[in-house]
N, C-alpha and C positions, 0 to 999 in steps of 0.2 A: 414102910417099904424100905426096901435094903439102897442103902447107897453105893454099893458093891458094882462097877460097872464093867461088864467084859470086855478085854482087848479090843476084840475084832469091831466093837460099835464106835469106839473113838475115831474121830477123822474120816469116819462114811460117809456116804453121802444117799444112804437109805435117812428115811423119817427120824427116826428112830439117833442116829447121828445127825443130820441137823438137832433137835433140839438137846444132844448132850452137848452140843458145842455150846449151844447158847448157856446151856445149865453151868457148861464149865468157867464161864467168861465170868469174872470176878467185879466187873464196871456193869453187869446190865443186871438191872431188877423191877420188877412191875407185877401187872397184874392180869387177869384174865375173866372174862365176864363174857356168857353166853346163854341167851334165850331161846326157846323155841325147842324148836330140834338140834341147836347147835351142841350140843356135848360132845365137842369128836378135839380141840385142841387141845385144850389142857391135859387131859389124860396122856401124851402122847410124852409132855415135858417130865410129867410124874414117870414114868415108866422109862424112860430112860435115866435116870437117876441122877443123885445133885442137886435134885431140885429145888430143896431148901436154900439153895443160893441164887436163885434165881424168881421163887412164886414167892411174893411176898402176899399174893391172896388171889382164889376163887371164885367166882359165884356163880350159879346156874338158876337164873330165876323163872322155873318153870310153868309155874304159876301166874295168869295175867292181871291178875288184882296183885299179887307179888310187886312184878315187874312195873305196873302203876307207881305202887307205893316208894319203889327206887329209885323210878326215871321220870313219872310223871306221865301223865297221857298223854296220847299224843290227839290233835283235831279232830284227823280222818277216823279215828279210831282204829288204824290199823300198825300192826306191828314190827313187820317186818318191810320197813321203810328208810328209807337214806337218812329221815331226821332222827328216829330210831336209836339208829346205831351212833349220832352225832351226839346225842345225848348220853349214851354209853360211854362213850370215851372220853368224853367231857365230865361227865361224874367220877368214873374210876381213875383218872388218871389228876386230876384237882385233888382227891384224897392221898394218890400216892403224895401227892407235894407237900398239903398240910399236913401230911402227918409224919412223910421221912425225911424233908431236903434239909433239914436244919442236922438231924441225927447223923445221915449219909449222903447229901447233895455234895457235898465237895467231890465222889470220888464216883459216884455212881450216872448212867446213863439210865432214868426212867421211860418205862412204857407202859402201856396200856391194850390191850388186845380185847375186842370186841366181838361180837358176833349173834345176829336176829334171825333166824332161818326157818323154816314152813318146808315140810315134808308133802311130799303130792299129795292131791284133792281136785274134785270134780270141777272148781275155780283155777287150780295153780295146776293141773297135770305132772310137773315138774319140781323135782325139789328145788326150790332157790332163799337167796337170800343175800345179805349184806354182812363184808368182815370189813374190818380193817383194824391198824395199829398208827398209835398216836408213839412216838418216840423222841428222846436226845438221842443225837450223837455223838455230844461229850456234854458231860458233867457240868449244871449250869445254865447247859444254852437253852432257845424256844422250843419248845415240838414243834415236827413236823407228823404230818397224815398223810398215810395211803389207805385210802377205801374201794372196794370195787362192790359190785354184784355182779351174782355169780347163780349159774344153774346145772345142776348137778345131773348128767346127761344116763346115768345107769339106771336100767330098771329095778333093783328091787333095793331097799332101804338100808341092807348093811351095807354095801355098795356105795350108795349115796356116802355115807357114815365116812365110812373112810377115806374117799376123797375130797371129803370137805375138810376131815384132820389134817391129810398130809398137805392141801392149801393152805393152810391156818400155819401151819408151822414152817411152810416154805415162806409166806410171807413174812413172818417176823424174824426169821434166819437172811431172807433177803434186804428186809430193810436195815439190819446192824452191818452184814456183811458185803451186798452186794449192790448199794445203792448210789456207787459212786457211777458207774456208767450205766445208762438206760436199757441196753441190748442185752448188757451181763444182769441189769436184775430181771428182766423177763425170762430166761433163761429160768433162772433159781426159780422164778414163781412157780412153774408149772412144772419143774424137774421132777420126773421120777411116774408124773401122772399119763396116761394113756390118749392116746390122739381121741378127740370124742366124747371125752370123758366127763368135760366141766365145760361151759358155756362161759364166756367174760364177757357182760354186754357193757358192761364199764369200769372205767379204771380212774380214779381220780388222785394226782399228790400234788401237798400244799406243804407250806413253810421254808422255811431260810437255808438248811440244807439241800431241798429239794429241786433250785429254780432252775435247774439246768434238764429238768423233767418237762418237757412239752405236753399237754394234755391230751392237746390234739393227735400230736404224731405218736402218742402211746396209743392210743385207741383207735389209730390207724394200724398201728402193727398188731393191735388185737386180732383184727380182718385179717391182715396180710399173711397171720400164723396159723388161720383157722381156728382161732381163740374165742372168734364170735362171728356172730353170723351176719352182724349188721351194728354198723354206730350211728348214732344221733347228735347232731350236732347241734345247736340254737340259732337263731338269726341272733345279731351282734349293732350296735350303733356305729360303730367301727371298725375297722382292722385290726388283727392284733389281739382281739378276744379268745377265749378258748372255751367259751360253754358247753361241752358234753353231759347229754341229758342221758338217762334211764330211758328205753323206750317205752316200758311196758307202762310208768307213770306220767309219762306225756303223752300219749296217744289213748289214754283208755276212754273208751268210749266214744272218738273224736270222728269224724267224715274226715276222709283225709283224699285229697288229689296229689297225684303223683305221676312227676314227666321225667321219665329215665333218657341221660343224655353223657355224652363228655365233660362238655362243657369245659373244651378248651382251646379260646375261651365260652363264655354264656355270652351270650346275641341278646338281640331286641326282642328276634323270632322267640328265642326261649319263652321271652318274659311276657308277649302275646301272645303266645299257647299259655300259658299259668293262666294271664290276666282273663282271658275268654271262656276258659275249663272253671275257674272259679265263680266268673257268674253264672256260668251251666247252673254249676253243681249247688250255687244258693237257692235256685229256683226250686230244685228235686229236694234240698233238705226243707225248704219253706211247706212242698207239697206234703211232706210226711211230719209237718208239724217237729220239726227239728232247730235246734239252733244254728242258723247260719254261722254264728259267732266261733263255734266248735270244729271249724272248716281247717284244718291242717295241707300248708301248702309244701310240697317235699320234692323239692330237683332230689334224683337218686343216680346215685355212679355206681356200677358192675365195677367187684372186682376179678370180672371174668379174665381179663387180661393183664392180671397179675397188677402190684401195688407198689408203684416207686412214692415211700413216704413224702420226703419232701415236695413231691411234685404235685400230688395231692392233696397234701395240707395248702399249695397256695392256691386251688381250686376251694377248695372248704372257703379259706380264707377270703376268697369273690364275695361267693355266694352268700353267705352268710353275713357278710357287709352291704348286701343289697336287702336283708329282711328275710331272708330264705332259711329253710330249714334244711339240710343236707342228710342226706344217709348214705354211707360207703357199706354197700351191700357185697356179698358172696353167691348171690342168685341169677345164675344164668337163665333162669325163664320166667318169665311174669306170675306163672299160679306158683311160684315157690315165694315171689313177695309176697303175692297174696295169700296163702297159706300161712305166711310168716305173721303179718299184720292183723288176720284171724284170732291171732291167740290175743288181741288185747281187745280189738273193736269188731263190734258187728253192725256198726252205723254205717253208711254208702262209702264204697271205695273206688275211686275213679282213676285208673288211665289215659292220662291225655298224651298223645304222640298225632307226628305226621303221618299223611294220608300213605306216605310212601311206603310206611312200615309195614300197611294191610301183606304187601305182595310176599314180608318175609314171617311174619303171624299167621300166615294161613301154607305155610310152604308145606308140605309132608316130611319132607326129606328130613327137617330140621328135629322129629320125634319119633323117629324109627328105635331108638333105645327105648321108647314105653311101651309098654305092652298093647296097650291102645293106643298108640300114634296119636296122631294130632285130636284124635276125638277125646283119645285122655285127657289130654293138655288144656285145650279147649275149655273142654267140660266142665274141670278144674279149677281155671279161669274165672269164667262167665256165668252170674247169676243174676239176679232181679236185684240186689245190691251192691255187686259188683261189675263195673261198664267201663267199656272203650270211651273215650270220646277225642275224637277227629278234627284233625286242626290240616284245613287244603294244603296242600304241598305246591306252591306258584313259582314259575318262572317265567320266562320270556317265550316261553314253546310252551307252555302247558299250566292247567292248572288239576291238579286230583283231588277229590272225594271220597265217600263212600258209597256216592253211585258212580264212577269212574272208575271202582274196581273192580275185575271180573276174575273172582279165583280158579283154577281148575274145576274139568267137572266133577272130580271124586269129592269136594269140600264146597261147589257151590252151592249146595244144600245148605247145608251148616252155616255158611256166612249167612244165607238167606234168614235162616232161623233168627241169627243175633240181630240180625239189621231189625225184622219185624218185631221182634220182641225189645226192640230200642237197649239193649243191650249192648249196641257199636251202629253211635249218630254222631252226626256231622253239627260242629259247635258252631261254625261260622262256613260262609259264603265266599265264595272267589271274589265277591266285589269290594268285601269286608278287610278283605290280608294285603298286606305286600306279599315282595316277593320274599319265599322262605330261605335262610341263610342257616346252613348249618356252623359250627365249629369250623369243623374243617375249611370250609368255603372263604373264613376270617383268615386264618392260618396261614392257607396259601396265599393270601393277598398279603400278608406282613410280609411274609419267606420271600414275596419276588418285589417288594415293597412297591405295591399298589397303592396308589389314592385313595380314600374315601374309606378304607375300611375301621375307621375310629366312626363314623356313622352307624355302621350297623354294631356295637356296645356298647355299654351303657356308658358314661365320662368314668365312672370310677374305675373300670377294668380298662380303660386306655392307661389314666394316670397309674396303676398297680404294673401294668406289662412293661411301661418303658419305663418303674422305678426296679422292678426285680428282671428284667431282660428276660422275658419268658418268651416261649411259644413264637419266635423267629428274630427275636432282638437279643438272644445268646442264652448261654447257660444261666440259672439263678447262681448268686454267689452264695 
């Protein structure tokens, strides 16, 4: 191929110019290695030209006895997995060492670029998969790694093709050139691709150049960009952890209960809605001969009302210090979670919220954009594995249920339906609860600095609120 490169590509900022820049950069050299259906980066460096100062090697190991014999197998036996791709750049980029830093390590910045990807199938619908790049920054120093997965939103396959190239190449153009501030490398990652186009259900970076990278608060602004539709976070033994999980490998297969809240902050109430909704829900996995064990518990925050990162990360940061699993959702109505959690698990999905919320879950008004109203939504919703479950809404005037509430007549049919079909039951009794304490309810009691309200959270969200000044004790610093 001709080294010959036209005017008008140098200093673009089409594909095509990103990697003649990297081609042109005289300090960066590595490698490229891609399985599956991934064929789409390297080609892109070839074709803009120079590249012989840049590819100091290829590989496309299409074949899975191949790819075996390269990287080794993996447990699961499956391919296109986060351990995968660790192996990838672990092997390819250990070779660039042994074999060039003595020749040209004084002068040179090594990398390694990856990539395991799965073309749709009646398993995967979607094309997805796992890149990343192992890199120096200068000559000498440790690598650092940025991996994500990623799902490729086009329907037909050249489609897919190409926007998985011009990802590949934005990310290794992003890590040499734009990884000194967090906001400018997201930016470069996804430049040039169409709103829609590629799914980011995770983003992970590690190493000594990178620390100034939050994990959490990347994969918060994943959300916040419309980059992805939902993040995963782990429960934590402490504060201060950052575990961001893959959803589709942590939930596959699992029961999972899920109580949508603020949670700011998370209450007692919260945590007896979970503790009650989870013995429910062992009883119904016990009936169906299910492992209790496989019970996934997931406080989940809407980011219907838009995403202030830091403010979020110190909600992640609660929850997830109390054993919780957390997910910063983009789904304003419950059958698009459930919808969403469909594509991994088909074991029981449970619902647990206050009694209060029947009166706004059965409102009409709130599905007049569906063509079916509320029977769309609904219907959507609710099936013989998918259920509400009802946690009494108490105060000092009242206590509600699921027989305390009486929806309109155009939908009390329909509520009737779910109640008889236990499809939306009541987990516990008025005699069973306190009284229910929302977020807000906490809130207001700091903001006018009320008594007693370090009672209703748990000790560790009092000691976190008056060490970072949250939520009526001032701005975080």
């Amino acid at each position: 191929m001709s080294d010959k490169v036209p005017a008008e590509v140098i200093g673009s900022r089409t594909t095509t110019g990103k990697a003649l820049r990297v081609n042109l950069d005289m300090n960066i050299y590595g490698a490229f290695a891609e399985i599956g259906a991934g064929q789409e980066v390297a080609r892109h460096f070839f074709q803009a030209g120079r590249a012989s100062q840049t590819i100091a090697k290829t590989i496309s190991a299409y074949d899975m006895i191949y790819s075996d014999e390269i990287y080794g197998k993996e447990k699961n036996g499956r391919y296109v997995v986060e351990s995968r791709l660790n192996r990838m750049l672990e092997k390819e980029y250990s070779l660039l060492i042994r074999r060039l830093n003595e020749h040209r390590g004084s002068k040179t910045t090594f990398f390694a670029y990856a990539n395991t990807v799965a073309t749709g199938s009646a398993e995967s619908p979607k094309c997805h998969g796992w890149m990343g790049v192992r890199f120096q920054k200068k000559p000498g120093a440790e690598p650092n790694d940025i991996i994500l997965h990623v799902r490729m939103m086009d329907q037909r396959r050249l489609q897919q093709q190409e926007a998985l190239g011009m990802l590949g190449v934005n990310l290794v153009y992003s890590a040499f050139y734009h990884s000194e501030d967090p906001s400018d490398f997201m930016n470069f990652l996804v430049d040039g691709l169409k709103q829609g186009q590629i799914i980011i259900d995770v983003i992970k970076f590690s190493g000594p150049a990178l620390k100034h990278f939050n994990n959490q608060k990347m994969n918060l602004e994943l959300v916040k960009r419309g980059l992805a539709e939902a993040v995963l976070f782990g429960p934590q033994t402490g504060v201060g952890s950052d575990a961001v999980l893959n959803i589709a490998d942590t939930i596959w297969g699992k029961g999972l209960l899920i109580q949508r809240g603020f949670y700011r902050p998370i209450t007692q109430t919260h945590l007896d809605v979970m503790s009650k909704g989870f013995e429910q829900l062992k009883l119904e996995m016990k009936s169906q001969k299910l492992k209790t064990s496989d019970i996934f518990p997931i406080m989940e925050i809407t980011s219907e009302f838009d995403i202030d990162v830091d403010e979020f990360w110190h909600r992640v940061q609660i929850i997830t210090s109390l054993g919780y699993y957390v997910l910063i959702s983009n789904f304003k109505y419950f059958y698009e979670l459930k919808r969403f959690f469909r594509n991994y698990t088909q074991a029981p999905l449970v619902m647990v919220m206050s009694a209060r919320h029947l009166e706004n879950l059965f409102d009409p008004e709130k599905y007049k954009q569906l063509e079916g109203h509320i029977f769309e939504a609904l219907g959507k919703l609710l099936d013989s594995q998918t259920k509400l479950y009802i946690y009494p809404h108490k105060n000092d005037m009242m206590c509600l249920t699921t027989k305390s509430f009486f929806p309109g007549k155009e939908v009390n049919h329909l509520y009737k339906h779910f109640i008889e079909n236990s499809q939306i039951l009541d987990i516990s009794g008025c005699d069973d609860t306190d009284t229910y304490y929302h977020s807000s309810d906490v809130q207001k009691m700091i903001e006018k600095k009320e008594k007693g309200w370090e009672k209703l959270v748990p000790n560790l969200v009092v000691d976190y609120l008056k060490k970072h000044k949250l939520w009526g004790f001032g701005k975080s610093k």
